[in-house]
Backbone as a printed PyTorch tensor [residue, N CA C, xyz], in Angstrom:
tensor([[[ 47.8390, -68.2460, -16.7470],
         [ 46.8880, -69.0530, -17.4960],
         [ 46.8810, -68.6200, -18.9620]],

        [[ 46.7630, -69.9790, -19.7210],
         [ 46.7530, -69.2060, -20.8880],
         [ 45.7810, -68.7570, -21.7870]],

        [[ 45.6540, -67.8870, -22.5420],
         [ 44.3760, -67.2260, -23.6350],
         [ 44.2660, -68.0690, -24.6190]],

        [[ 42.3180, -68.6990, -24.7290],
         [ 42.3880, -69.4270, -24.9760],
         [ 42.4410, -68.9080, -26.8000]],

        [[ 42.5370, -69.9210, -27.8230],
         [ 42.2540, -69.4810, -28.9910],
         [ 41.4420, -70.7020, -29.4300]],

        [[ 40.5570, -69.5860, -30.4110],
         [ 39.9460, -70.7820, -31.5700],
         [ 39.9400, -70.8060, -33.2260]],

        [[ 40.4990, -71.5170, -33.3980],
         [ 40.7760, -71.3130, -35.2250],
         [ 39.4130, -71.3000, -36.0370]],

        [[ 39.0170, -70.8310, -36.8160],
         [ 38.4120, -70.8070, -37.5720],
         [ 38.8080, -70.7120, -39.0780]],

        [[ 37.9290, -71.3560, -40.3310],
         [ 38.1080, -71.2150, -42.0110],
         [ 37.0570, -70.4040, -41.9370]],

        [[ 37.5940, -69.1720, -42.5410],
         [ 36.7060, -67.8590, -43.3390],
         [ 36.6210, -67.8610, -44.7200]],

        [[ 35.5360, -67.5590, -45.6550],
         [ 35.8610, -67.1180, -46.4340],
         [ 35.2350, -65.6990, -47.1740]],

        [[ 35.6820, -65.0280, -48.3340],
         [ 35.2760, -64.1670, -48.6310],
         [ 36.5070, -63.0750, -48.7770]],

        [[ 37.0620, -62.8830, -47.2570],
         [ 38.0710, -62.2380, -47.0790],
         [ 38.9440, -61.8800, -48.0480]],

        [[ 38.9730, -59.9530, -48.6060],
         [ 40.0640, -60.1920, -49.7420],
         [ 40.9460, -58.9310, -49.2660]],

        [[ 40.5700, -58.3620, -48.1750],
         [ 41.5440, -57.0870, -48.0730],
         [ 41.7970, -56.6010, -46.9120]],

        [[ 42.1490, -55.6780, -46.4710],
         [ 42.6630, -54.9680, -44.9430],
         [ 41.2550, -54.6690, -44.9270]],

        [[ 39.8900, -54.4580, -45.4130],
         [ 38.7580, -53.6720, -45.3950],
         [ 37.8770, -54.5380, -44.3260]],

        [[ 38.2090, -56.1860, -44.7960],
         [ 37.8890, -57.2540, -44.7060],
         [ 38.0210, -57.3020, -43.6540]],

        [[ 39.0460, -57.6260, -43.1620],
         [ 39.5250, -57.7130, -42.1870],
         [ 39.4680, -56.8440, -41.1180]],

        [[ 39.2820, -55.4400, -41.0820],
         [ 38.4880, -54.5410, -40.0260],
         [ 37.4230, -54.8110, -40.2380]],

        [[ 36.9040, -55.0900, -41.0220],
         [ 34.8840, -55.3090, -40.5380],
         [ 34.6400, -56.7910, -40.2310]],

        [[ 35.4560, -57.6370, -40.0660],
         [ 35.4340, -58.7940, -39.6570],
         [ 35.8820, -58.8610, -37.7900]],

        [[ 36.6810, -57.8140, -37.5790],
         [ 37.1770, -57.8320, -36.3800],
         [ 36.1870, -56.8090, -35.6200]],

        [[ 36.1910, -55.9850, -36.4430],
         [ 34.7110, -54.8320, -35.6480],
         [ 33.4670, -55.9660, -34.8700]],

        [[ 33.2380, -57.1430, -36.1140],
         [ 32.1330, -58.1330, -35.4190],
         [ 32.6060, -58.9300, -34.1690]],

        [[ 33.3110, -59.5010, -34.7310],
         [ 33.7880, -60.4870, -33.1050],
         [ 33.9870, -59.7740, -31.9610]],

        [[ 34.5620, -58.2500, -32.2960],
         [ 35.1080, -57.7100, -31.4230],
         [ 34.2220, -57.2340, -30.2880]],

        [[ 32.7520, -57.3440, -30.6440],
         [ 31.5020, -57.1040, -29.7850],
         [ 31.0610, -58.0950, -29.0190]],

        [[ 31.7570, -59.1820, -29.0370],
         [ 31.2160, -60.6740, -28.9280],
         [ 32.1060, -60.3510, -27.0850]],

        [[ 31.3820, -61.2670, -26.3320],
         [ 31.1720, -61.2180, -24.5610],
         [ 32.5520, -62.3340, -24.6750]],

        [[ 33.2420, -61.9740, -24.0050],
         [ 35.1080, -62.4630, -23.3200],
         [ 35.9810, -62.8280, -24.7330]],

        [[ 35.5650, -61.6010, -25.5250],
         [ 36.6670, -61.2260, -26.9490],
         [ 38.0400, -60.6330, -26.1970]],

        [[ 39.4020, -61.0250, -27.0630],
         [ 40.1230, -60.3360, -25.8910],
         [ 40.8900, -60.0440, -27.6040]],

        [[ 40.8820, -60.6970, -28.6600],
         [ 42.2340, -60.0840, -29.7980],
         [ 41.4660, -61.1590, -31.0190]],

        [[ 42.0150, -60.8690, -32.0670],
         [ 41.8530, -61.8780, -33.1600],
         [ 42.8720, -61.6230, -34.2670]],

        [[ 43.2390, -62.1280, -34.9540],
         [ 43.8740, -62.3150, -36.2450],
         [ 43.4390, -62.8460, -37.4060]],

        [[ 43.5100, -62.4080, -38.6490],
         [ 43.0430, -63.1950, -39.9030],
         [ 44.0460, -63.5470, -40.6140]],

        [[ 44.4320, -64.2970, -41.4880],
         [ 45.5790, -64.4420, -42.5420],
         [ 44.6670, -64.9890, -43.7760]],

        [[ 44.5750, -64.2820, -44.4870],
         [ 43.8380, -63.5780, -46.1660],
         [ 44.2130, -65.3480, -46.8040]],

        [[ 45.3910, -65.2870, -46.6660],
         [ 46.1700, -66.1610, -47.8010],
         [ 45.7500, -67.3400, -47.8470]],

        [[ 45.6190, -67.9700, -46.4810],
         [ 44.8950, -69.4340, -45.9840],
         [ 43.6320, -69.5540, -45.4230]],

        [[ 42.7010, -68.0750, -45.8150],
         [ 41.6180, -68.4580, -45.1960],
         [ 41.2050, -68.4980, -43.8920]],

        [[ 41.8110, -68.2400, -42.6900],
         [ 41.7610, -68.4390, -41.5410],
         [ 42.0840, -67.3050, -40.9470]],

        [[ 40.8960, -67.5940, -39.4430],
         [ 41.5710, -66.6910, -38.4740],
         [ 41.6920, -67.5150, -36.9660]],

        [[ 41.6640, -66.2600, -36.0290],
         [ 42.4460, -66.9820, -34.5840],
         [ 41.7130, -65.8120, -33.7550]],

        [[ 41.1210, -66.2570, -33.3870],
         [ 40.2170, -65.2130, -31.9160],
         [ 40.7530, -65.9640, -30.6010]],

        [[ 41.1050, -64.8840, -30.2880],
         [ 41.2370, -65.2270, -28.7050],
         [ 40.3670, -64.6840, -27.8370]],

        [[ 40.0780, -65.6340, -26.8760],
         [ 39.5450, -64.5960, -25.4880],
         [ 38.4830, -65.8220, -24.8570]],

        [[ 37.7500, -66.0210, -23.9870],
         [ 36.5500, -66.9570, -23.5170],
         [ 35.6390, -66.8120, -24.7850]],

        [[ 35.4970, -66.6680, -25.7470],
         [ 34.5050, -66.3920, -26.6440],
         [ 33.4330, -67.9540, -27.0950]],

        [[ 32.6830, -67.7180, -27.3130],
         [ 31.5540, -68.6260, -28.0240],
         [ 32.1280, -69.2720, -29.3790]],

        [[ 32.3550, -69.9180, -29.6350],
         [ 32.8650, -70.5690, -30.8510],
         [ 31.9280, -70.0110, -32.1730]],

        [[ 30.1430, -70.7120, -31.5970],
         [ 29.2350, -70.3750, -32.5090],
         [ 29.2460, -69.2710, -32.8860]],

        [[ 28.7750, -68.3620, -31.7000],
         [ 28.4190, -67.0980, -31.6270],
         [ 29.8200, -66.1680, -32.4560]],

        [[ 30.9290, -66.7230, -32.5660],
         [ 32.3260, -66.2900, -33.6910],
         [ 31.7620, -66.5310, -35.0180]],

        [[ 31.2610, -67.8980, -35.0340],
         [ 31.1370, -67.8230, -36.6380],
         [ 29.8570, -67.5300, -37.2170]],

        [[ 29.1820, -67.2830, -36.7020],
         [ 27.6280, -66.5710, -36.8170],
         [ 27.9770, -65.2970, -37.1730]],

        [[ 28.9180, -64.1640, -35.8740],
         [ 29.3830, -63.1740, -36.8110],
         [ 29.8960, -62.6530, -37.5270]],

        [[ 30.2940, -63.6220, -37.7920],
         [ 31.6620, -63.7410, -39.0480],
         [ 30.4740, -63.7480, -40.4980]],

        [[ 29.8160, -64.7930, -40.3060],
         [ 29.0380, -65.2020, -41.2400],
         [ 28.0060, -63.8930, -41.4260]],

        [[ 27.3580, -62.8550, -40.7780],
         [ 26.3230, -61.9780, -40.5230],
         [ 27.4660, -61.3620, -41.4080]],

        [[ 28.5860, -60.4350, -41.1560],
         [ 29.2880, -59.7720, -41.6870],
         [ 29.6390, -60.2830, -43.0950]],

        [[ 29.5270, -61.1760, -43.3090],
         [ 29.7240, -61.4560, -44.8840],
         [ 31.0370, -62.3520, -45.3520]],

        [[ 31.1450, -62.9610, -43.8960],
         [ 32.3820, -64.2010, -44.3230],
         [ 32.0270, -65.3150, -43.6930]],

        [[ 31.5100, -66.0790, -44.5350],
         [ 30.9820, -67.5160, -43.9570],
         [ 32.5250, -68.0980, -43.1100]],

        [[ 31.4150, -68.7000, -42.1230],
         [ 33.1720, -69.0770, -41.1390],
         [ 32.5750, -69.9090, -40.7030]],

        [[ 33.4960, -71.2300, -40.0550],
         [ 33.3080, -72.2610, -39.2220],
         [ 34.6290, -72.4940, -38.4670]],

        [[ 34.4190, -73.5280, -37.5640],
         [ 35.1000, -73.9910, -36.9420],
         [ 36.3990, -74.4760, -37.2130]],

        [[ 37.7600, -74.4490, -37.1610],
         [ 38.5150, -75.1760, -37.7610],
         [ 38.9840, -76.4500, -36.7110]],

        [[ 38.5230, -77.7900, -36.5850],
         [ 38.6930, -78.5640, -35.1550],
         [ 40.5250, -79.2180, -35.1970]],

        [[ 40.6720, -78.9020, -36.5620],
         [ 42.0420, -79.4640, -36.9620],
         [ 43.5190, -78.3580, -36.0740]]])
């Protein structure tokens, strides 16, 4: 079966710093299984059963407004 992913647009994101304290948040989040960011385009990629909201809420708490990407 496969892991599911959900894209999200971040912003804020400017460094590797970023990006561990962005993953520290999700990474607490209930059926988190991995995530990825890419700086350059703004976006990341969480995988796992995760909450969509409950992703960009902590994204957003941590200091990178995030939403959904449905595209």
């Amino acid at each position: 079966m496969a892991v599911r992913e959900t894209r999200f647009n971040v912003k804020g994101m400017k460094c590797g710093g970023c990006v561990a304290k962005a993953t520290e948040a999700v990474s607490k989040l209930p059926g988190y299984q991995a995530c990825e960011f890419d700086l350059k385009s703004a976006t990341g990629v969480v995988k796992g059963d995760v909450d969509p909201t409950a992703v960009a809420k902590a994204l957003t708490e941590a200091g990178y407004p995030a939403q959904v990407n449905e595209g």
